[in-house]
Short mmCIF file of the C-alpha atoms (twelve columns), coordinates in Angstrom:
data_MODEL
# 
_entry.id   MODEL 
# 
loop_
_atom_site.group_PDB 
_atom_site.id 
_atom_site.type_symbol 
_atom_site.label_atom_id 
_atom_site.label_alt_id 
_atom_site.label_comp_id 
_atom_site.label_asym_id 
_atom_site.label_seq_id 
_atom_site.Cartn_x 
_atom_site.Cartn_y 
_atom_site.Cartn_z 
_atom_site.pdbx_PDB_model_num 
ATOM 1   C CA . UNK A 1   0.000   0.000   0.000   1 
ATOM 2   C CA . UNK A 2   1.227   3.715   -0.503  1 
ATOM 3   C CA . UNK A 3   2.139   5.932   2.312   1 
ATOM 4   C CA . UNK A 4   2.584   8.750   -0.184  1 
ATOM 5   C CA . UNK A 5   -0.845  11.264  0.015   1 
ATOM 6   C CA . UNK A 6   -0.152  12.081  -3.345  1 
ATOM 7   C CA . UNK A 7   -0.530  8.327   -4.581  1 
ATOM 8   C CA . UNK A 8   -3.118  7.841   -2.249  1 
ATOM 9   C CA . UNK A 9   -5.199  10.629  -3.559  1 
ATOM 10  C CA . UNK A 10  -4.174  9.964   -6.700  1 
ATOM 11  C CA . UNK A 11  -0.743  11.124  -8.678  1 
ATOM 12  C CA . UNK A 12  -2.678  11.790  -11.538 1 
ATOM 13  C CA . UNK A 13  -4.919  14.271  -10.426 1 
ATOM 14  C CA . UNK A 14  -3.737  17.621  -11.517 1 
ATOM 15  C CA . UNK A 15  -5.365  19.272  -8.130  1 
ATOM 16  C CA . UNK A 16  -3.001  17.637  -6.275  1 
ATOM 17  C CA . UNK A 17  0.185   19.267  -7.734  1 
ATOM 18  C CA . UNK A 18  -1.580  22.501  -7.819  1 
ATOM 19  C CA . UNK A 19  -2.370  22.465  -4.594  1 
ATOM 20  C CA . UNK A 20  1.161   22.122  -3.555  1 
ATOM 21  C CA . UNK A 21  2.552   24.616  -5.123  1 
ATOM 22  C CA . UNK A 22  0.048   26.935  -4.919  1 
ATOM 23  C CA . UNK A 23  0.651   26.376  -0.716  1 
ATOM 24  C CA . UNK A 24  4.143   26.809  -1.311  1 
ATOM 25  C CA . UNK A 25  3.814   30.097  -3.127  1 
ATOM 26  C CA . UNK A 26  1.077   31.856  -1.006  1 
ATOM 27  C CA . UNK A 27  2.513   34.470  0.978   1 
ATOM 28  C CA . UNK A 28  -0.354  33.818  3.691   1 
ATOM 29  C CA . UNK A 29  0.983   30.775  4.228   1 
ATOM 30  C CA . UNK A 30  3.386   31.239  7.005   1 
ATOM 31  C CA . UNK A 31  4.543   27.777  7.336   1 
ATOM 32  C CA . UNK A 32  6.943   28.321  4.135   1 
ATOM 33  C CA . UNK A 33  9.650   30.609  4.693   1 
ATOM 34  C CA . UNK A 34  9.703   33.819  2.637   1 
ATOM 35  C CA . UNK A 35  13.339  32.985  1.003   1 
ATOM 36  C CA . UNK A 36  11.641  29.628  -0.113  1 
ATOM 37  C CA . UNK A 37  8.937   31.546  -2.337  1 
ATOM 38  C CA . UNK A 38  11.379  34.000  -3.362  1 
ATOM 39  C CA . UNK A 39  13.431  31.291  -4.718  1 
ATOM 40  C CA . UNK A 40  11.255  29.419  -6.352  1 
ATOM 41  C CA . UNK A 41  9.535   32.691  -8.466  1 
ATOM 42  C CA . UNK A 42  13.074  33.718  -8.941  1 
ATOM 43  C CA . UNK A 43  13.503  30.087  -11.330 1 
ATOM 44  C CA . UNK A 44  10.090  30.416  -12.639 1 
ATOM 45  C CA . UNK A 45  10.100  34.245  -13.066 1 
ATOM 46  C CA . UNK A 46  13.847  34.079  -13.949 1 
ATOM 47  C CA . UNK A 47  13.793  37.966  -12.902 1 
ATOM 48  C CA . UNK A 48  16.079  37.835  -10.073 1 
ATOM 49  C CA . UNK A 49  13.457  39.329  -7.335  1 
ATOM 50  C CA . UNK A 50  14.619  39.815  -4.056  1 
ATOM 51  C CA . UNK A 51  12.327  40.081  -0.607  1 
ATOM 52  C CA . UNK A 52  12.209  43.373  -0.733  1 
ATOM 53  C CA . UNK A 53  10.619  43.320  -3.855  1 
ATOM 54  C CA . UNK A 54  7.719   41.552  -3.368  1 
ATOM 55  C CA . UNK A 55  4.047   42.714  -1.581  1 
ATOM 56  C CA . UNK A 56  2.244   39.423  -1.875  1 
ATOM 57  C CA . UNK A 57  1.856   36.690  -4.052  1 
ATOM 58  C CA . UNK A 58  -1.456  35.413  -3.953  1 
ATOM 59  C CA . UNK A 59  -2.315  32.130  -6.036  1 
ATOM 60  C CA . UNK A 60  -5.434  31.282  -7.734  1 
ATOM 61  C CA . UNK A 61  -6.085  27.883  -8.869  1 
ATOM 62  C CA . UNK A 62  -9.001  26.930  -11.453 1 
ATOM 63  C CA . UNK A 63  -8.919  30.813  -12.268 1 
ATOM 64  C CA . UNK A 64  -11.375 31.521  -14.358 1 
ATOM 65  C CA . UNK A 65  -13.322 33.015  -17.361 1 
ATOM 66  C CA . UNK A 66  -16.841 31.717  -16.814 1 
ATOM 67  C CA . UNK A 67  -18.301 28.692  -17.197 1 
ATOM 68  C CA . UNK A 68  -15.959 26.996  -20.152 1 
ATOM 69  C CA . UNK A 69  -12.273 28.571  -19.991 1 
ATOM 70  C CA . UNK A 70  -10.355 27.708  -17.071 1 
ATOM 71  C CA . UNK A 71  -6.663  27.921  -15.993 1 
ATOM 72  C CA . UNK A 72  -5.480  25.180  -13.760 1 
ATOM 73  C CA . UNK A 73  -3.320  27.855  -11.347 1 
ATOM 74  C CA . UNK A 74  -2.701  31.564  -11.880 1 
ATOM 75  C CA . UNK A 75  0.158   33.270  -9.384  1 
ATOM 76  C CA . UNK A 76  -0.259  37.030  -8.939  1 
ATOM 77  C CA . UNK A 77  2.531   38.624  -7.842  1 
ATOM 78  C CA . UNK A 78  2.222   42.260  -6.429  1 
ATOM 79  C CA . UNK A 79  5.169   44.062  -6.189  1 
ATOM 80  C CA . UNK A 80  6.113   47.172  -3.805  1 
ATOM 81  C CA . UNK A 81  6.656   49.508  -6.598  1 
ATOM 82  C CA . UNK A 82  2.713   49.104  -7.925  1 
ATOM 83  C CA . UNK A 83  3.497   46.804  -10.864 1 
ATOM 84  C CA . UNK A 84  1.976   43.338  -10.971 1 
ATOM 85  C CA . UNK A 85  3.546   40.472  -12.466 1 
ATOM 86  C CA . UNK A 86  1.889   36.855  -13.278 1 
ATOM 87  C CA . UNK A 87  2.911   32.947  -13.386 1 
ATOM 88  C CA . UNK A 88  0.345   31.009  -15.528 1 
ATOM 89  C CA . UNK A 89  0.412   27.385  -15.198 1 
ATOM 90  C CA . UNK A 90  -1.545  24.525  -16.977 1 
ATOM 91  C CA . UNK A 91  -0.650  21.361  -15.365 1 
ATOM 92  C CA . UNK A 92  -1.256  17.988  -17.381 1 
ATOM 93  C CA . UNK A 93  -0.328  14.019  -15.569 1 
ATOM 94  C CA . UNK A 94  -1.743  11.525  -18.084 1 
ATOM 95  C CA . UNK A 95  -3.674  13.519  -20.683 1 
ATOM 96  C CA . UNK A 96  -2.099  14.822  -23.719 1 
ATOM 97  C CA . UNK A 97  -1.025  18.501  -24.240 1 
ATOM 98  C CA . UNK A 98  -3.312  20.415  -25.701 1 
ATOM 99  C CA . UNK A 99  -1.629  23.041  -28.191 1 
ATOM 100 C CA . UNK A 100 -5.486  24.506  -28.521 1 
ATOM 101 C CA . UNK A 101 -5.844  24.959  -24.801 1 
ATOM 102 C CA . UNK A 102 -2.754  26.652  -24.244 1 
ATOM 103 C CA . UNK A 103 -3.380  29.093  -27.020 1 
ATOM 104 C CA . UNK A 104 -7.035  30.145  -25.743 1 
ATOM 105 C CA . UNK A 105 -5.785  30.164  -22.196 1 
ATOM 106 C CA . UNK A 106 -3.280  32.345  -22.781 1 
ATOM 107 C CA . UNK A 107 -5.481  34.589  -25.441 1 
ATOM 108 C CA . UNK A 108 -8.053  34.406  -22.989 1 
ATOM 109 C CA . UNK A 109 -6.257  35.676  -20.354 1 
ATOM 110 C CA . UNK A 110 -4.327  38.719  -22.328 1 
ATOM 111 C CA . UNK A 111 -7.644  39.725  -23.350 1 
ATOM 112 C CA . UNK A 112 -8.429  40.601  -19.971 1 
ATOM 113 C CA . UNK A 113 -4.872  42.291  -19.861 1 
ATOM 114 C CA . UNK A 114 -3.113  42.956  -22.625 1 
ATOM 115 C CA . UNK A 115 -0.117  44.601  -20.832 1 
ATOM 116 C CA . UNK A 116 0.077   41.878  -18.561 1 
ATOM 117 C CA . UNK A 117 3.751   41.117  -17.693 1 
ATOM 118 C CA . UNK A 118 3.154   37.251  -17.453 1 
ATOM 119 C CA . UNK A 119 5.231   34.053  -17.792 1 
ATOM 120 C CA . UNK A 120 3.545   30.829  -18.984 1 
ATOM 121 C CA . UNK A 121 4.122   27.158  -17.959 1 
ATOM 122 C CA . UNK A 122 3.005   23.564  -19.134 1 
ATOM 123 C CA . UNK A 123 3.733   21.199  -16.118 1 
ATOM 124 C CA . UNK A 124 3.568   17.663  -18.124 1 
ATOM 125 C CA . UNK A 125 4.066   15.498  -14.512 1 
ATOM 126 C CA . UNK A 126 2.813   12.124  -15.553 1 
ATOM 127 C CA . UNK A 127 2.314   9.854   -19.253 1 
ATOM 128 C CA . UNK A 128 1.795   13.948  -20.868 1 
ATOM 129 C CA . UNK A 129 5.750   14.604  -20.608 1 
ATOM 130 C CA . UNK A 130 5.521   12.164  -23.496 1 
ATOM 131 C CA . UNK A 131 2.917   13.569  -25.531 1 
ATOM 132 C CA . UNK A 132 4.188   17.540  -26.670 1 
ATOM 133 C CA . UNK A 133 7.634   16.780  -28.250 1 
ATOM 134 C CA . UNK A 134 5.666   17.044  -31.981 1 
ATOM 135 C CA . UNK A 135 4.492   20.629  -31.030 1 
ATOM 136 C CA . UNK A 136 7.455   21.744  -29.159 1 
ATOM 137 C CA . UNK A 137 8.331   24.452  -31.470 1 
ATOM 138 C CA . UNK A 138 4.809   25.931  -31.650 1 
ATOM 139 C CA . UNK A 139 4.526   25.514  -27.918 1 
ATOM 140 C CA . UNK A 140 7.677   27.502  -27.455 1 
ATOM 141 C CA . UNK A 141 6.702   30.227  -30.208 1 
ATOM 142 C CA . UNK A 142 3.090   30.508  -28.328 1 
ATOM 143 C CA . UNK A 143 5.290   31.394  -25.256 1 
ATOM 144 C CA . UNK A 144 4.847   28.327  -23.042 1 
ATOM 145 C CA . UNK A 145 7.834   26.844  -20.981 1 
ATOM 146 C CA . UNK A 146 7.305   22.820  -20.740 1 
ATOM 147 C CA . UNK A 147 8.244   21.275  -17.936 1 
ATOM 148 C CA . UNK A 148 8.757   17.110  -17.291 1 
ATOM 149 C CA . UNK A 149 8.974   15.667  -13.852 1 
ATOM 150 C CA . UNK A 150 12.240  16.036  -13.587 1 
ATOM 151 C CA . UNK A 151 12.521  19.774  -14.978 1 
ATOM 152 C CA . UNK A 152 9.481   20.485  -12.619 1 
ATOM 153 C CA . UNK A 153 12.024  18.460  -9.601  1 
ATOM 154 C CA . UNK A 154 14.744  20.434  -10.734 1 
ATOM 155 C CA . UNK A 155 12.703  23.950  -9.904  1 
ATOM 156 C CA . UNK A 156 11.173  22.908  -7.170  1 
ATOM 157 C CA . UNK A 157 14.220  20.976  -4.858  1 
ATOM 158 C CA . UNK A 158 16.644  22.533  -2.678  1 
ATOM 159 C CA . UNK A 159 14.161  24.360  -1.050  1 
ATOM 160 C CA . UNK A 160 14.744  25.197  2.955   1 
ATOM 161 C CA . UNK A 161 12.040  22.871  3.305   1 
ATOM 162 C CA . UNK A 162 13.313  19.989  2.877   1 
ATOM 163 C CA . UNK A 163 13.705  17.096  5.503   1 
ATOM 164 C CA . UNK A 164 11.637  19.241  7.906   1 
ATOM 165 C CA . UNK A 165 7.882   19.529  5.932   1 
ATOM 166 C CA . UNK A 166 6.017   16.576  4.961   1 
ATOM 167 C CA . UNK A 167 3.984   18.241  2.685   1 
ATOM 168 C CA . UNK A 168 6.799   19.343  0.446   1 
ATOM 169 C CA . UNK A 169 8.576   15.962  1.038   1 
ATOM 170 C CA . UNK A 170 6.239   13.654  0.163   1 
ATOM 171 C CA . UNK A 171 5.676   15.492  -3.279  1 
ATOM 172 C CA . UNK A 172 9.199   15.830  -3.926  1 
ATOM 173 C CA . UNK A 173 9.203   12.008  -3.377  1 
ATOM 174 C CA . UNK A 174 5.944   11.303  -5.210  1 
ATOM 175 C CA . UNK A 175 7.941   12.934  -8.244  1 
ATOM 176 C CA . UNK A 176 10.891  11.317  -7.967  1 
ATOM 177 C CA . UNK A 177 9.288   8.097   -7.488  1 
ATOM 178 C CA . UNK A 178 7.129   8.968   -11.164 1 
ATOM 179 C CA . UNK A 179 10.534  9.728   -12.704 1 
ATOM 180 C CA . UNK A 180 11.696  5.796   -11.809 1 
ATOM 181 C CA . UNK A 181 8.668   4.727   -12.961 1 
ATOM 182 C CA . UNK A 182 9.176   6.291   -16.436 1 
ATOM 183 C CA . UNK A 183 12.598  5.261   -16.743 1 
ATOM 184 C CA . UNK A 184 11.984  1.469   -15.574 1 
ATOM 185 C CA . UNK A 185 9.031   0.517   -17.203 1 
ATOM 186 C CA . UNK A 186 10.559  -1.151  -20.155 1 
ATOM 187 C CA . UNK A 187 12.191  -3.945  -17.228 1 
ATOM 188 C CA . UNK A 188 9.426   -3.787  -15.096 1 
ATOM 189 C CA . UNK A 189 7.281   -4.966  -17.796 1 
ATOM 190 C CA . UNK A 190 9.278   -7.744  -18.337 1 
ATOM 191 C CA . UNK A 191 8.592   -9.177  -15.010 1 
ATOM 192 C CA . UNK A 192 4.908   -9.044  -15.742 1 
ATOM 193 C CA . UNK A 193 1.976   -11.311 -16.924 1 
ATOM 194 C CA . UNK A 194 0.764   -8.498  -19.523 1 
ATOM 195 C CA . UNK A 195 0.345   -4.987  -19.609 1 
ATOM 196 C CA . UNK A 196 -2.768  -4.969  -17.466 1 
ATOM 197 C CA . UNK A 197 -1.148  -7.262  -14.328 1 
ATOM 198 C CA . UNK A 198 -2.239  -5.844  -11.309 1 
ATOM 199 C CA . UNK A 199 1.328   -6.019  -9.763  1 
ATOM 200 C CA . UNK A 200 1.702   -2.389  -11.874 1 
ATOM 201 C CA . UNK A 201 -0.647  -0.977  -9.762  1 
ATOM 202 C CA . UNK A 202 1.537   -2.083  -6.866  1 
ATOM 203 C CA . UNK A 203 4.521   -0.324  -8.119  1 
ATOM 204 C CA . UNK A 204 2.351   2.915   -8.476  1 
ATOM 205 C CA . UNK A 205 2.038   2.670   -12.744 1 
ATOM 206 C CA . UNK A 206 -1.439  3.716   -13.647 1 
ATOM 207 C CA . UNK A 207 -2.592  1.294   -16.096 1 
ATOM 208 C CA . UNK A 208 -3.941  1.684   -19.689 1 
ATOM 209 C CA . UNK A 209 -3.313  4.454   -21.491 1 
ATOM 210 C CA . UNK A 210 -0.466  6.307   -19.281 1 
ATOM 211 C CA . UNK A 211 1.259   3.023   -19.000 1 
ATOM 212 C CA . UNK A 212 1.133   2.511   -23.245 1 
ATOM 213 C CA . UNK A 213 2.476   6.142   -22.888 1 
ATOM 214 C CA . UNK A 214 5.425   5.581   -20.772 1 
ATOM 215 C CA . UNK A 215 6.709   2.294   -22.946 1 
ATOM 216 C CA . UNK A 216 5.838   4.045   -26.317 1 
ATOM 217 C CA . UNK A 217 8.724   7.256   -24.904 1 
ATOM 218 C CA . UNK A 218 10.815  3.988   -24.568 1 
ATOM 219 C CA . UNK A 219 10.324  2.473   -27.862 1 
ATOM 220 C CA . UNK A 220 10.397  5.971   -29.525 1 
ATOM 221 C CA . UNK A 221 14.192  6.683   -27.859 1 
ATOM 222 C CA . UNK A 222 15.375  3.419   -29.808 1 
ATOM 223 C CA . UNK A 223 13.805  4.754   -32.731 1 
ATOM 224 C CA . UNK A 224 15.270  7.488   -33.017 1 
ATOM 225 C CA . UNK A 225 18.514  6.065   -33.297 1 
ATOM 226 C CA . UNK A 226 17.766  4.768   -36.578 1 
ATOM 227 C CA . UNK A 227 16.799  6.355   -39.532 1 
ATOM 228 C CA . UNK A 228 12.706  6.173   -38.799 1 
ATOM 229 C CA . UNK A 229 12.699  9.277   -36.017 1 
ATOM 230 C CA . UNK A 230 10.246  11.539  -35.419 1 
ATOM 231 C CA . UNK A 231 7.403   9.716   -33.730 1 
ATOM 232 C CA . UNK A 232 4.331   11.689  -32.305 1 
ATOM 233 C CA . UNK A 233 2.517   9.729   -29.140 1 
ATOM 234 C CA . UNK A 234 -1.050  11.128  -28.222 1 
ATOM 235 C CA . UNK A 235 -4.348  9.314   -27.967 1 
ATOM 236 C CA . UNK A 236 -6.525  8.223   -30.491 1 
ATOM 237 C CA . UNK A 237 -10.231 8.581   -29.072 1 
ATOM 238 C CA . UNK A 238 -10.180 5.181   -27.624 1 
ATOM 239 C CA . UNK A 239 -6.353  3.681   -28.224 1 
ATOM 240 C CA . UNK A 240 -3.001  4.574   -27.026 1 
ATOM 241 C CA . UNK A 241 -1.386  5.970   -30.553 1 
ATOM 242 C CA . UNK A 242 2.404   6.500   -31.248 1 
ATOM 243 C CA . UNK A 243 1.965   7.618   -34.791 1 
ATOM 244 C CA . UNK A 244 5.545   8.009   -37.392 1 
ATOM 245 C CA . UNK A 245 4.888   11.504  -37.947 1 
ATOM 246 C CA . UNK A 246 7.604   11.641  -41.385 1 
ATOM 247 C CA . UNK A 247 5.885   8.481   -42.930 1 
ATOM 248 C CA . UNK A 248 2.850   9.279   -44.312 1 
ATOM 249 C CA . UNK A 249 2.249   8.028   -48.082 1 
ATOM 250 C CA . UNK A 250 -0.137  9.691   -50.595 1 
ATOM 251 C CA . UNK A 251 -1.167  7.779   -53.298 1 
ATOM 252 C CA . UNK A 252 -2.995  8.787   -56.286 1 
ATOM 253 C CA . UNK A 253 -3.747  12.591  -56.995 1 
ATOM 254 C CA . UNK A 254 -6.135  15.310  -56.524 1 
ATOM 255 C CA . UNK A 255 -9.702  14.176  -53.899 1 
ATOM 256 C CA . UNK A 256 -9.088  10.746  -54.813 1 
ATOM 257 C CA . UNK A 257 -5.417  11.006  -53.329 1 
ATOM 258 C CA . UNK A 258 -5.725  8.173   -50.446 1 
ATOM 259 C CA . UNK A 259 -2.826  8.382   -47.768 1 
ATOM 260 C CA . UNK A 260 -0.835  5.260   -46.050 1 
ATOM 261 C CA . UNK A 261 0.582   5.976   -42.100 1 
ATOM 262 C CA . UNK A 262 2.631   3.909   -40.063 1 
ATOM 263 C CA . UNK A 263 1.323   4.118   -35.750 1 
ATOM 264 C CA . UNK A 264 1.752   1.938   -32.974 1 
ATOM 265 C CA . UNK A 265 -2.086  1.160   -31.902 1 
ATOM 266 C CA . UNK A 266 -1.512  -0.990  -28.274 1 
ATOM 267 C CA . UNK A 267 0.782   -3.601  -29.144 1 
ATOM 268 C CA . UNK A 268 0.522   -3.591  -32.608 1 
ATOM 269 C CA . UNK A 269 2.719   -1.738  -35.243 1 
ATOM 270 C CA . UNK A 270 -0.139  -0.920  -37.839 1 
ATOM 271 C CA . UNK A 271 -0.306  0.268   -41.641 1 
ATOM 272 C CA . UNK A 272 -3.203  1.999   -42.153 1 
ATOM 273 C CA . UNK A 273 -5.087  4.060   -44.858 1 
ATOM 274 C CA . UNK A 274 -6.944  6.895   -44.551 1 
ATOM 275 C CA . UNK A 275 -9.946  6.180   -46.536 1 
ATOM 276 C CA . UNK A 276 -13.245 7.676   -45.835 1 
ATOM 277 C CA . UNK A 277 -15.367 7.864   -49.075 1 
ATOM 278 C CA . UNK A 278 -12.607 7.704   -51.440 1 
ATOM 279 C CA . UNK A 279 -13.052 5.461   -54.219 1 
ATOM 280 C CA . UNK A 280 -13.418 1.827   -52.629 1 
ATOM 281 C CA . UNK A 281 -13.076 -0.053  -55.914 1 
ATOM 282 C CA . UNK A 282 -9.951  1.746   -56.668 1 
ATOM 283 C CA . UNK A 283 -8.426  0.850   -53.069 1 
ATOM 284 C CA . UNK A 284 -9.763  -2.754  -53.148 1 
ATOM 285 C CA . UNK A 285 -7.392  -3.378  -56.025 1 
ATOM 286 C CA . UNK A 286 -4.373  -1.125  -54.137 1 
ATOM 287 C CA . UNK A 287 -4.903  -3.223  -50.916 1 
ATOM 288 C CA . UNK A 288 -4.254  -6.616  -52.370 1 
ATOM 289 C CA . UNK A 289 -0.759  -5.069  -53.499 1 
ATOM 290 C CA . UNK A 290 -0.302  -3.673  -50.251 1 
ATOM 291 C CA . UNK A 291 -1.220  -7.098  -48.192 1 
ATOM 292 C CA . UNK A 292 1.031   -8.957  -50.923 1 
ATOM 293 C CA . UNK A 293 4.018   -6.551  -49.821 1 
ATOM 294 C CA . UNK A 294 3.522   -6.498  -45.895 1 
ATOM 295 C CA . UNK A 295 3.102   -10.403 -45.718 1 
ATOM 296 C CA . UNK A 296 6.619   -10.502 -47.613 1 
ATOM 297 C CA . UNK A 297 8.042   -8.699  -44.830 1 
ATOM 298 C CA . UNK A 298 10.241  -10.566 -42.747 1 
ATOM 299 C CA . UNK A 299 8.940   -10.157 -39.711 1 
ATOM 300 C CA . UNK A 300 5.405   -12.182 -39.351 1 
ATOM 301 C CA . UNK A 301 2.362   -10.304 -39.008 1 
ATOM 302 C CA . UNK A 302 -1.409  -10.684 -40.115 1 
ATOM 303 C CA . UNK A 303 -4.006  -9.003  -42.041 1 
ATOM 304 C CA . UNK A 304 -6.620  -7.462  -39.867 1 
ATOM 305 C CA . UNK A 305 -10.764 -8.292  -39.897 1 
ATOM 306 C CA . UNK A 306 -12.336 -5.970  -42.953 1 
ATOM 307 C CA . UNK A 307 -13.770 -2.773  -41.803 1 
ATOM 308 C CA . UNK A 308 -15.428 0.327   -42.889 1 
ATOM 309 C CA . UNK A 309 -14.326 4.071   -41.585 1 
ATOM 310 C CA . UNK A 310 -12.091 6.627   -42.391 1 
ATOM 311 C CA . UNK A 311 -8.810  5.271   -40.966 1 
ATOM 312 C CA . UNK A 312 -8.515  1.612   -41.300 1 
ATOM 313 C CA . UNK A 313 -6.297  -1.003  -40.295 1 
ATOM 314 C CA . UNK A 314 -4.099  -2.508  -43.764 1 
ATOM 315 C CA . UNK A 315 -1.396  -4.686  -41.991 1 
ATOM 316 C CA . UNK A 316 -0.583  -5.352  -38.352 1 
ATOM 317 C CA . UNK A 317 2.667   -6.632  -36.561 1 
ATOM 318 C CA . UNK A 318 1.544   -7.787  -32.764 1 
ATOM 319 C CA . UNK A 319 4.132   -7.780  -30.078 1 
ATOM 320 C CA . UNK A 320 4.697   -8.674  -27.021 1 
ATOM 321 C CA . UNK A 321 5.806   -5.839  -24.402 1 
ATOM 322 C CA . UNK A 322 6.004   -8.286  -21.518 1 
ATOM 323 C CA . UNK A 323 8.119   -11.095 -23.377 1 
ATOM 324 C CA . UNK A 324 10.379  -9.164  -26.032 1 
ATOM 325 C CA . UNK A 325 12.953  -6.265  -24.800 1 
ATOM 326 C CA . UNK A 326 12.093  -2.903  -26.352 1 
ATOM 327 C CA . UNK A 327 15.380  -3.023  -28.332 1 
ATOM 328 C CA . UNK A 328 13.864  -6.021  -29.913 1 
ATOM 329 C CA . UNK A 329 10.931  -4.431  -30.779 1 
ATOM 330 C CA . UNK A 330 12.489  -1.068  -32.564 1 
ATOM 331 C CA . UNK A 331 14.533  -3.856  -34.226 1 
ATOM 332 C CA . UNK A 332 12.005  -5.258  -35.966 1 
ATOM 333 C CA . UNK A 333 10.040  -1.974  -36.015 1 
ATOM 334 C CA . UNK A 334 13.059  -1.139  -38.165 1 
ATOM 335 C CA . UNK A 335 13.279  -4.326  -40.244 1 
ATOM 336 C CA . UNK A 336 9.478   -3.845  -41.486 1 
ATOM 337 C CA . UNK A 337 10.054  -0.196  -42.286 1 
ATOM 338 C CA . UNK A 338 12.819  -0.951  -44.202 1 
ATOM 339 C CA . UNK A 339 11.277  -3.195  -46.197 1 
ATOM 340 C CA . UNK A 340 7.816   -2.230  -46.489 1 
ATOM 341 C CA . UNK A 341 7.651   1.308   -46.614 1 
ATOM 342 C CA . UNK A 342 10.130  2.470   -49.517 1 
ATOM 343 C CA . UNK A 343 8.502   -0.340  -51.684 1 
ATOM 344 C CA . UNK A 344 5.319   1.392   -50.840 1 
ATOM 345 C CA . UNK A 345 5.741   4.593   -52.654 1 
ATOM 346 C CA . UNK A 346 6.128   2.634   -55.832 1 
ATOM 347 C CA . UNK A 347 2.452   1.232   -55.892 1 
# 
């Protein structure tokens, strides 16, 4: 069982984090000493404010703009000379980054104050550290800072705190421990009946789609090593998706133009076409080449039920994340790419 109040309230709520660092921030708060919040708005801020400087810092979490814009925790900083300055954080655990959110939280907010002086942050403290890396350059152009867990550690340690405040303890440990999780859960996995063994829970891993997150960062790492990089992870409605952002195929020309995409769906490396009401007949021929060239591959895989919809399933490789190391598995990600996907832009 945990004796962590952040696990056993639950890691992945984005209150919890909030909470904490909106208590260490609040100048009303006179259990945290005044050098400690000066400190940490001096990393956040990166203004190099002194005591002196400051009136009050007063946070405000959920701040919002009515019923349907909301920002998870807004820091307002007074300062003795009559200026105000502001920290705008959007925390995220296990859901992906949202590059729309940010930008109408921020608009939002500057509409209400368009001189504000204000610094923006994206804490990603759970599965979302792996889900921004495709938008990193418009996140940074849109003004955001991202932080991981162990940026977010990095701010928020060395504090006067620590070793005599349980509150700030046990969420500096709750983070650390979230950072070993990350980094061990190719091995850990390996020491498990399947992806869904109950023994995760154990070790603190939240199962489904945060855990698929976690061992797709893995498996993306490897990947990148070879020549097939640049791998976007994010969810897809109802699946866990790690899609090859620089391998997507268009065949044909003009509407009729149909377009082949490489993603990791669960376990499964899967081609798939983006079909919607293109011209069936027309693919129905295409496919047969297609299945011909993906069962030629040299690592085995199978050819998926039939289905209708706009993305569907072509060819599928299943593996096992419990049973094959993840070098393994970018291995023979990298054999099928090889041999499948340049022979695709031929059809």
């Amino acid at each position: 069982m945990f004796d962590n109040f952040v696990d056993i309230v639950g890691f992945q709520l984005e209150k919890v984090h909030t909470g904490v660092i909106s208590w260490l921030l609040d100048s009303r708060n006179p259990t945290v000493p005044e050098s400690d919040r000066i400190s940490l708005l001096s990393k956040l801020l990166s203004n190099g404010m002194q005591n002196d400087d400051i009136a009050s810092i007063t946070p405000i979490q959920e701040y919002s703009f009515g019923r349907r814009r909301k920002i998870d925790l807004v820091v307002k900083v007074m300062m003795k000379k009559g200026d105000t300055c502001y920290l705008l954080i959007e925390c995220k655990t296990d859901s992906d980054v949202d590059y729309e959110q940010l930008q109408q939280s921020r608009n939002a907010f500057l509409k209400e104050d368009p001189h504000a002086t204000c610094s923006f942050y994206v804490l990603t403290l759970g599965a979302s550290q792996f889900t921004y890396q495709h938008m990193a350059e418009k996140i940074k152009e849109l003004g955001f800072n991202v932080l991981n867990v162990s940026g977010t550690r990095k701010k928020f340690s060395g504090l006067s705190l620590e070793g005599k405040n349980k509150i700030y303890d046990v969420w500096c440990n709750a983070l650390k421990r979230e950072e070993e999780r990350c980094l061990n859960v190719d091995k850990i996995l390996l020491k498990m009946e399947s992806p869904w063994d109950d023994r995760l829970r154990v070790r603190g891993y939240r199962l489904g789609f945060p855990l698929f997150y976690m061992y797709y960062a893995k498996l993306r790492e490897n990947l990148d090593n070879s020549p097939f990089k640049n791998w976007a992870i994010y969810t897809g409605r109802n699946n866990p998706v790690m899609n090859w952002q620089d391998g997507w195929i268009k065949n044909g020309q003009g509407e009729e133009a149909l377009s082949l995409y490489w993603e990791f769906n669960w376990n499964s490396l899967i081609l798939k076409v983006e079909l919607g009401d293109k011209d069936h007949d027309r693919w129905g021929s295409l496919k047969d080449k297609i299945v011909h060239l993906c069962k030629a591959s040299p690592v085995p895989g199978r050819q998926p039920a039939s289905r209708e919809g706009t993305w569907v399933s072509v060819y599928k490789w299943e593996f096992n994340f419990c049973r094959t190391p993840v070098t393994e598995i970018s291995k023979n990600t990298v054999m099928i790419l090889e041999d499948v996907h340049g022979r695709l832009r031929s059809l």
